[in-house]
C-alpha positions as CSV (number, residue, x, y, z in Angstrom):
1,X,-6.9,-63.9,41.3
2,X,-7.2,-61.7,38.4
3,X,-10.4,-60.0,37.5
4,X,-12.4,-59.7,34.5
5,X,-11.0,-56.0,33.8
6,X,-7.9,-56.8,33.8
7,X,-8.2,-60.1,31.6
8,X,-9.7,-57.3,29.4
9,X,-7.1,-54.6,29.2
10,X,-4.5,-57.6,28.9
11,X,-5.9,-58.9,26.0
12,X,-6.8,-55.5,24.5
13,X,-2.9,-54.7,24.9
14,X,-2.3,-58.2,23.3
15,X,-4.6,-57.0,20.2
16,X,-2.8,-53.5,20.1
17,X,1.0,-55.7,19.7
18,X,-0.4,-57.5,17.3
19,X,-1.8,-54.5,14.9
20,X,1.2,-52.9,15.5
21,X,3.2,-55.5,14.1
22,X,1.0,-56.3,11.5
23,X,1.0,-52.3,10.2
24,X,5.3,-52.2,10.6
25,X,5.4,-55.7,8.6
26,X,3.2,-54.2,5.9
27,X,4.7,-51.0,5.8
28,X,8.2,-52.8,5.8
29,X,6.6,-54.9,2.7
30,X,5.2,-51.7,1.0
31,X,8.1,-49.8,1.2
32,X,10.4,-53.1,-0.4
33,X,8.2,-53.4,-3.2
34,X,8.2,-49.4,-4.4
35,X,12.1,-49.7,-4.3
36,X,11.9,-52.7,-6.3
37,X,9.4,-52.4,-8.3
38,X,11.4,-51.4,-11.4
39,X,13.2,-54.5,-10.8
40,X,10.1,-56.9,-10.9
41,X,9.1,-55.1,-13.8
42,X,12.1,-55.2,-15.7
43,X,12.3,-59.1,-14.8
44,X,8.7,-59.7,-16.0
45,X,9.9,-58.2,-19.1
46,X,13.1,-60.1,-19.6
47,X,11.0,-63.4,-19.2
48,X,8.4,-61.6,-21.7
49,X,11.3,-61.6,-23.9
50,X,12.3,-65.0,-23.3
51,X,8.8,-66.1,-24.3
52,X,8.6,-64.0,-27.2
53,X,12.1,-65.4,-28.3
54,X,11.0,-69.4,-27.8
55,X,7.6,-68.6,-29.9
56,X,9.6,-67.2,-33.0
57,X,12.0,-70.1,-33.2
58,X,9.3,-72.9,-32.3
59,X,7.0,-71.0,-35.5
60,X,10.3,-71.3,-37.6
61,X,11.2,-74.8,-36.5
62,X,7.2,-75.9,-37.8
63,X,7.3,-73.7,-40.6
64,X,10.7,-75.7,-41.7
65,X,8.9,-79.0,-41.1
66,X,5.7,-78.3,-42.9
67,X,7.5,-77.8,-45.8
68,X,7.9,-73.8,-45.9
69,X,3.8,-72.7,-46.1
70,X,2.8,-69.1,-45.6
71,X,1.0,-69.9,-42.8
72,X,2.1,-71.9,-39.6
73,X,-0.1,-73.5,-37.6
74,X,0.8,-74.3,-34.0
75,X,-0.7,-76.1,-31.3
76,X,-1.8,-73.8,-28.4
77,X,-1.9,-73.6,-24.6
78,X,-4.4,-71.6,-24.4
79,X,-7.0,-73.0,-26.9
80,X,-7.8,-76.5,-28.5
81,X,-7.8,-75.2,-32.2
82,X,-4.1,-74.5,-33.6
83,X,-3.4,-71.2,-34.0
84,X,-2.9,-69.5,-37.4
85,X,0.5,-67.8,-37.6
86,X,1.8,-65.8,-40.5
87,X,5.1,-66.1,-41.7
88,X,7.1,-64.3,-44.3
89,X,9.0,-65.9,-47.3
90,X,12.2,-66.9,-44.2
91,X,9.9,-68.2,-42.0
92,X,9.6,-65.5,-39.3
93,X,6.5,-64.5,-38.1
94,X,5.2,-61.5,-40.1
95,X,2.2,-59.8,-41.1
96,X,0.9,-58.2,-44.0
97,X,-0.8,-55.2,-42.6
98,X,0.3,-52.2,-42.4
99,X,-1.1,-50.0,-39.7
100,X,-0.1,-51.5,-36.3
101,X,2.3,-54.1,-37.6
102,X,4.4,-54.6,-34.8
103,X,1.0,-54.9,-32.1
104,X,-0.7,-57.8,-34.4
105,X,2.9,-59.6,-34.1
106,X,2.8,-59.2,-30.5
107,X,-0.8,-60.7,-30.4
108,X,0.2,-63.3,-32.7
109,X,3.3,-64.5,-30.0
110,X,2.1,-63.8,-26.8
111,X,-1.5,-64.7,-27.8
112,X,-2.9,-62.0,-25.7
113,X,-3.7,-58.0,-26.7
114,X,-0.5,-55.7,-25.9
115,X,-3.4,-53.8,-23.8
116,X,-3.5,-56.7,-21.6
117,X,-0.4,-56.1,-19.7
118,X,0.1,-55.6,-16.0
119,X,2.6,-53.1,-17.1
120,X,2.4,-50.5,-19.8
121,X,4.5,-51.7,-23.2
122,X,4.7,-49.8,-26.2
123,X,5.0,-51.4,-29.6
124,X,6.9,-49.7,-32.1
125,X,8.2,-50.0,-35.9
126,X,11.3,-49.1,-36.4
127,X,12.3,-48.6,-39.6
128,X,16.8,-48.4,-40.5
129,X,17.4,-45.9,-43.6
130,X,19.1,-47.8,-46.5
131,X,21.0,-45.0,-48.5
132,X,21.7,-47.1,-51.8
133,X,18.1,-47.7,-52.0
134,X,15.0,-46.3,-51.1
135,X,12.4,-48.7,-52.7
136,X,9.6,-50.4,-50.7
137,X,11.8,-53.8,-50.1
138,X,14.9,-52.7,-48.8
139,X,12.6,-50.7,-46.4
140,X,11.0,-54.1,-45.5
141,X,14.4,-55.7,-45.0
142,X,15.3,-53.1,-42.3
143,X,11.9,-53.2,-40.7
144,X,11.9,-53.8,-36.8
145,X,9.5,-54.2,-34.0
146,X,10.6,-52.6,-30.8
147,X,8.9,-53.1,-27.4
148,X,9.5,-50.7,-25.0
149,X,8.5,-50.4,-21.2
150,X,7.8,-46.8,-19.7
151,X,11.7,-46.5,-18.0
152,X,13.2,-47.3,-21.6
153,X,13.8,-50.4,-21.6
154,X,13.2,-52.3,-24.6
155,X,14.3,-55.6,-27.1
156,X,13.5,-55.8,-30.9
157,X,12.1,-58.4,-33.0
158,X,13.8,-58.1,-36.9
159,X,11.0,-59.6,-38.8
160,X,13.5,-60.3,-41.6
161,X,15.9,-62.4,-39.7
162,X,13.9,-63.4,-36.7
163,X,16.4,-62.5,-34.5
164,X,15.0,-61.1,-30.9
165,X,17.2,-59.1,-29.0
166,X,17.8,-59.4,-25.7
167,X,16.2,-56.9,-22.7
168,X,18.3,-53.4,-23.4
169,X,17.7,-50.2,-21.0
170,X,18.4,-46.4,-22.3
171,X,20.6,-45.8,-19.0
């Protein structure tokens, strides 16, 4: 017959299996994710592009089939109310403002801050020189929103054409 002690130490070693386990499986799940993390990331911002790209063309599409306004409006996910989206004379989704253009796009698509993100993204204008002419449209004409993750990686809205590039990476 076994005694109480021993029923004890037995089940105490049982516990101490199981915690060890539990810590290697963890570790062994800890250690996957900070060698992939980079590649979550950069797949999160691939489908981020995605999204961004489907919200363009659906704005454009309604903007074509409301008879060309200056603003869009589209029905939400997120909220009852359609949401009020600027477009410029093609149809892309544009705004006005100067200061922080490519940020109040971003809200605009995603409807959600650029601050909001699990991940850090930058939003910047980028601007291509046009050498026959340096007047205030043709700098419009060039005018690009870039979105850019902390390793580099980046895709580009041309608010002129509407045309989102796809996820490109510096390396």
């Amino acid at each position: 017959m076994v005694s109480n002690s021993e029923k004890k130490e037995k089940s105490l070693a049982e516990f101490l299996v199981i915690v060890v386990l539990v810590g290697v499986m963890m570790a062994i799940f800890i250690n996957f994710f900070i060698k992939n993390e980079t590649q979550f990331t950069r797949a999160s911002f691939a489908v981020m592009a995605q999204s961004f790209n489907t919200k363009v063309n659906a704005v454009h599409a309604q903007w074509m089939m409301d008879k060309q306004p200056n603003v869009v409006y589209l029905a939400s996910l997120n909220n009852v109310k359609k949401q009020a989206i600027s477009v410029n004379k093609s149809g892309w989704i544009d705004v006005k403002e100067t200061p922080l253009v490519c940020e109040k796009i971003w809200r605009l698509v995603m409807e959600s801050p650029i601050t909001a993100m699990s991940f850090s993204v930058s939003a910047i204008e980028v601007h291509k020189s046009n050498k026959k002419s340096n007047n205030e449209q043709s700098k419009d004409e060039n005018s690009q929103c870039r979105y850019v993750l902390l390793d580099g990686s980046y895709f580009q809205y041309n608010r002129t054409k509407g045309k989102v590039s796809k996820v490109m990476s510096l390396n």
